[in-house]
N, C-alpha and C positions, 0 to 999 in steps of 0.2 A: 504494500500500500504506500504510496506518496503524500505527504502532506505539501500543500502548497497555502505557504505562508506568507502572509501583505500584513507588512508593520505601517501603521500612516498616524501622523503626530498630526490632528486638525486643528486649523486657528480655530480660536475661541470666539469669533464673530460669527461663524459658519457652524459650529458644533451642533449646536440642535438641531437645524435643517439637515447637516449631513448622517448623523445619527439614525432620524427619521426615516432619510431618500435608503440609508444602507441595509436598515431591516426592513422597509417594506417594498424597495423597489430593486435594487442594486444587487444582492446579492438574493433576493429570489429570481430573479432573472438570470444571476448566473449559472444557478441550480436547474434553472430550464432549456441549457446547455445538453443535460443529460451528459455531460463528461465526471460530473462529481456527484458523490454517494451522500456524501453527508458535508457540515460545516458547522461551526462554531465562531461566533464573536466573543473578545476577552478582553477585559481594559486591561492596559500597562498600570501595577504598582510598583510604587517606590520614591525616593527621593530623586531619582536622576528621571522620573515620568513628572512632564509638567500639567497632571491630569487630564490631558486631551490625549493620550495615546491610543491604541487597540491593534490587538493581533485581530485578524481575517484568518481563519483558517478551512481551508477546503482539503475534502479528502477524495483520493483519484484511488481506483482498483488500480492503475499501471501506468507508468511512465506513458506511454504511448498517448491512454488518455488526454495525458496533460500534454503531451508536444501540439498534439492534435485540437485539444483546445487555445492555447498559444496561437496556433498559425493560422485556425477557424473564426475563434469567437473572443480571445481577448484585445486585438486591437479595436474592435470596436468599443468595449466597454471600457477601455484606455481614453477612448477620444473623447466620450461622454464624457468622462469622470474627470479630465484636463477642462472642458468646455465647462464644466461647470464650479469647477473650484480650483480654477488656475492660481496660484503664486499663494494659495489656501492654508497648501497640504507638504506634506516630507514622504515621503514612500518610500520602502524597502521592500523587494519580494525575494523570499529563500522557497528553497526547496526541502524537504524534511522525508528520510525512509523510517519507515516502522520496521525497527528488526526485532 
């Protein structure tokens, strides 16, 4: 199994709007991909989180899945998510195996 992970630190002008667009628009739309089984949202604690963080976490049956989603279905939802909260957001994306 693959975990495909998006770290994103959101400005605090835009928090609640993106919060909202992420659980009810964003990532059930990613999930309508049909490339990912399951997901999770998770806020960042700590002292180095300036309380706008979260993991995005999607989980793929297989590598493939995920290349395939990658070169199908994420750059469009890349262009959205630039379109709408440009110079907003910080982004990180890893890849994660379940051993």
């Amino acid at each position: 199994m693959i975990i495909y992970n998006v770290t994103t630190q959101i400005d605090p002008s835009v928090h609640d709007e993106w919060l909202a667009w992420m659980k009810t628009i964003h990532i059930p739309d990613v999930m309508k991909t049909g490339y990912f089984i399951e997901n999770r949202m998770l806020k960042v604690l700590g002292e180095e989180a300036d309380g706008n963080t979260y993991s995005i976490q999607y989980t793929c049956k297989t590598m493939n899945d995920f290349l395939e989603y990658e070169s199908k279905a994420a750059p469009k939802f890349r262009e959205e998510y630039n379109r709408r909260y440009k110079d907003k957001f910080v982004i990180f994306r890893t890849l994660l195996e379940v051993v």
